[in-house]
C-alpha positions, 0 to 999 in steps of 0.5 A: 365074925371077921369084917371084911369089905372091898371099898370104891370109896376111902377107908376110915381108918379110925372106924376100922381100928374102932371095930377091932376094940373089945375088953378082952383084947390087950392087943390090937395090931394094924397095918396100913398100906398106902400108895407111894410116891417111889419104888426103887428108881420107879415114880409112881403117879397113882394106882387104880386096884381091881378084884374078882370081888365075890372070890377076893370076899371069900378068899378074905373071909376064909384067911380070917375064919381060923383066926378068929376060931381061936378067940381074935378079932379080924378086920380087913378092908381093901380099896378099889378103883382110882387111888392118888399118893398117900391114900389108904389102900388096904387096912388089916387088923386083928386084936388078940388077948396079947400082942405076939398073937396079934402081930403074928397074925396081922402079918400072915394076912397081909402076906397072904393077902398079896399072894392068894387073894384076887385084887390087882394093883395097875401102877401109872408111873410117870414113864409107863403102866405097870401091872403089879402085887 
C-alpha cells in the first residue's frame, strides 16, 4: 500500500526515499519541490500550504492505487502550514522494476497532484499575498 502523509512538520527525505527501497525495484524516482525564493520578477518570502486533508488523503491515495496495482511502489508526502525558503514541501516517489516506468509515473503524480488534489499554496511575496498551485 502507497505511503501517503500531509505533514505540520518537515519532511525526512531520506526516510521517505528509504520506504521506496525493495530488491525488486531497479528504479526509484523522486522529486522534491522546495519553496523558492523567484518566480519570474515575483520575490517570494515564504509560503504557508493548507488542504481539505481527509479529501487531499483519498484523492492522493487513489492516484496511487492504479500505480501500485501494477507491481510499483508509491510514497507521497506534502507539507502544511508556515514553509520559509529552501524547505521541502512535497516529495513524490515511486520505484519500479525499471526506470522508464518509475519516471513516468513519478511525473503524472506530481502533475496530477497540482491539478486534482485539494492543498493550497498562499505565497507572501515581498509586495503582496498571492494565492497559487
Amino acid at each position: 500500500m502507497a505511503k501517503i502523509k500531509l505533514s505540520a512538520t518537515p519532511l525526512d527525505v531520506n526516510a521517505l526515499y528509504q520506504a521506496l527501497k525493495a530488491p525488486e525495484y531497479g528504479g526509484i524516482v523522486t522529486f522534491v519541490g522546495t519553496v523558492r525564493q523567484w518566480t519570474g520578477d515575483i520575490e517570494t518570502q515564504s509560503i504557508e500550504y493548507s488542504a481539505y486533508s481527509e479529501m487531499a488523503i483519498s484523492q492522493l491515495e487513489k492516484l496511487a492505487a492504479p500505480i501500485e496495482a501494477q507491481g510499483a511502489r508509491v510514497v507521497i508526502a506534502h507539507r502544511v502550514g508556515h514553509l520559509e525558503l529552501m524547505d521541502e514541501a512535497v516529495f513524490i516517489g515511486v520505484a519500479a522494476a525499471h526506470r522508464a516506468e518509475a519516471f513516468e509515473w513519478c511525473q503524472y503524480l506530481i502533475d496530477t497532484l497540482k491539478q486534482e488534489v485539494p492543498i493550497w499554496k498562499k505565497e507572501f511575496d515581498t509586495d503582496k499575498v498571492r494565492w497559487g498551485d
